[in-house]
C-alpha angles and dihedrals in degrees: 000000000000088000088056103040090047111075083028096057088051088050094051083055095046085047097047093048094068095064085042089064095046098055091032081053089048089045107047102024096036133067136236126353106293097070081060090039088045093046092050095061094053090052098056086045098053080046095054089054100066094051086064085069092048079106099058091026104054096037090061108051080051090051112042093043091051082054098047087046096055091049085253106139092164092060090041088060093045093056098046083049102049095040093061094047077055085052094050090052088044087061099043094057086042099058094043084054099050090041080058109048114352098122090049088047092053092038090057092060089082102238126157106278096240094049091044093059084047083062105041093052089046085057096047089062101042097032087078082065090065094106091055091055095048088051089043094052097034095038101053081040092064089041090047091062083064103059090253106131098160100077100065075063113055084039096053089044085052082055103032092049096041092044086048091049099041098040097050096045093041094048101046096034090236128146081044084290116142108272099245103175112196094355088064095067091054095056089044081055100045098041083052093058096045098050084045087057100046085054099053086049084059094048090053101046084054105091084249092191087322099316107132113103125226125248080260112062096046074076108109111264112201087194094049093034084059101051087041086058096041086053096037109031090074093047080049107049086049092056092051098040083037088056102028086061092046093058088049081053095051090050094063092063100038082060086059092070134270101285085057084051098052092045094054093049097050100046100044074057088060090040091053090063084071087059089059087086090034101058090041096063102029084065088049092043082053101047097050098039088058097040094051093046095053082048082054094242110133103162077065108041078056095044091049097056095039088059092046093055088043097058093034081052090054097048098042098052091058085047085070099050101054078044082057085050122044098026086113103062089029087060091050097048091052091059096037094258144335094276100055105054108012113162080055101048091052103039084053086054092058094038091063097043085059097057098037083090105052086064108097086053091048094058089058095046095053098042103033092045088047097050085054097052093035075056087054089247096133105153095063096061089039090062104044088046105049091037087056103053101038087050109032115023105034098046090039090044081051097050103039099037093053133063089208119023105192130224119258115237088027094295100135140255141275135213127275136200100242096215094142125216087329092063082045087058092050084059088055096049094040081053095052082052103058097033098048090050087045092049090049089052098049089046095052087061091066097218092127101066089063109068126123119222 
């Protein structure tokens, strides 16, 4: 399971930094709030991107590691094959949407005018990499079945490293490059993703322990397209709800004021360093459990993912205590400093405070919902997931946020509490609890890991 973390961990870090340079870069280049509003929103919606490959994605990473499991290499390749033809479609349908009514979808978030078109402008020029994300999350899925876990690493450095670069010197003009300003954040982004991409097609041309599929089978399947979409639709379909409702959630705050708006995204940036350890160890939870299970091993399919929560648990509750700690001086790198931007540096302080102890559920949430869908078993996590946001987090974010939450059909209004963005983070906090508890008690009745793909 170490062996596995490992290369993964260093991966998340590599991933997470490049939406680290790009908010250090609109701190501290950039002046006033709107350039970190504005950053915010684009990072919810690039995150909400790759959710739309959770179906490929996922499906991949089920059923290649079931047919590596079982010794059967021919069905391993036809899944890696077919999942990323599923990719390729994905993308299709996601950029006609987003040529339709991608400016309509980014001004309804309820964003300050002037950082929305920020945002707006920022999309149209990384949107065109879409292709090269798809390959990059589809593609180390497929590798990650496997057991390889190194190529998600040197495809995220090639990223990280490029997006760093480009944006910097982009943004700045240095180097005798133009000065771009904010655009240039947005090309540093977009040419990190596409030479990422181009790695990850090289990984995988490679014969990578006899994956590489034949001409052949890049041919459409309707029988493999079908089980990719019974493993991967659900996981799907919780990525996009899971998302969907994050950027709901994120509306609600934009609509608190830019300053709000900073804080929050700022300070979701400092909480994801916490999912460093979670993600590791969800994608390892999810490899062996599926693994195991195509060997016909279930006790330690089980055992696997159980490990794997219990150190991610560990980790991650340390995580919240060093949170607890250092939010203080965290807060006041991201802005350049306390005395530039103030009001933000300390809101994101308490903003982290308020999540450091919503990490040991969190832990659960993220690996024990990752071994089940690494099983094949989707719909679990999908319902836990979307339930606890549309019940818990979005009503409670609403109440305690808002001074006056109005009836729906002229009905009136009651009363809220008027806590601001710092009452919407106790919501949050109040949803990984629940969900994390839920998720521990669905996974303790062992009907997941017996599911047949």
């Amino acid at each position: 399971m170490l062996r596995l973390v490992g290369p993964v961990l260093i991966e998340q870090v590599l991933g997470l930094s490049v939406g680290f340079t790009d908010k250090w870069l609109a701190g501290n280049l950039l002046e006033g709030a709107e350039p970190l509003a504005a950053v915010g929103l684009v990072a919810y919606c690039l995150g909400f991107l790759p959710g739309l490959f959770a179906v490929p994605a996922v499906a991949a990473t089920a059923l290649v590691s079931r047919g590596v499991g079982a010794g059967d290499m021919v069905a391993a390749r036809r899944a890696a094959a077919q999942s990323l033809v599923v990719g390729a479609g994905v993308v299709a349908l996601v950029l006609s949407l987003a040529a339709a009514a991608g400016g309509w979808f980014v001004r309804g978030l309820g964003l300050q005018p002037g950082s929305t078109a920020l945002a707006v402008r920022y999309l149209a020029i990384v949107l065109p990499a879409l292709p090269a994300m798809m390959i990059i999350h589809v593609g180390v899925a497929v590798l990650r079945g496997a057991g390889d876990m190194w190529a998600g690493l040197v495809s995220m450095s090639v990223v990280n490293l490029v997006n760093a670069a480009a944006s910097f010197a982009l943004a700045t003009g240095c180097c005798g490059l133009p000065r771009l300003g904010w655009e240039g954040l947005a090309w540093g982004t977009a040419l990190g993703y596409g030479l990422g991409g181009l790695c990850v097609c090289g990984l995988l041309a490679r014969t990578a322990g006899g994956l590489r599929p034949a001409a052949a089978e890049w041919r459409p399947d309707r029988g493999w397209i079908g089980r990719i979409l019974r493993v991967g639709v659900p996981a799907g379909v919780d990525a996009v709800a899971n998302a969907s409702c994050h950027l709901c959630f994120l509306s609600i705050v934009n609509r608190l004021g830019d300053v709000a708006a900073a804080a929050h995204s700022v300070a979701i940036t400092i909480e994801s360093l916490a999912f460093l350890p979670g993600s590791a160890f969800t994608v390892a939870a999810g490899t062996l459990a599926g693994q195991f299970l195509g060997a016909g091993d279930e006790r330690r399919a089980r055992r696997s993912v159980w490990q794997a929560a219990l150190a991610c648990l560990a980790l991650m509750s340390a995580a919240g205590i060093v949170f607890f700690a250092v939010a203080d001086p965290l807060a006041r790198w991201f802005v350049g400093g306390g005395s530039r931007q103030p009001d933000v540096a300390s809101l994101t302080a308490r903003l982290v405070r308020i999540v450091a102890f919503a990490q040991p559920p969190l832990a659960l949430l993220m690996v024990l919902s990752g071994g089940m869908r690494g099983a094949g078993a989707t719909r679990l996590p999908l319902a836990v997931n979307f339930l606890g946001l549309i019940l818990v987090r979005l009503p409670l974010a609403i109440l305690l946020s808002r001074p006056e939450v109005p009836l729906p059909g002229g009905l009136g209004a009651v009363p809220g509490l008027g806590w601001g963005v710092v009452g919407a983070w106790y919501a949050m906090a109040a949803d990984l609890t629940v969900r994390g508890l839920a998720m521990l008690v669905i996974f303790r009745q062992n009907r997941w890991s017996r599911v047949v793909v």
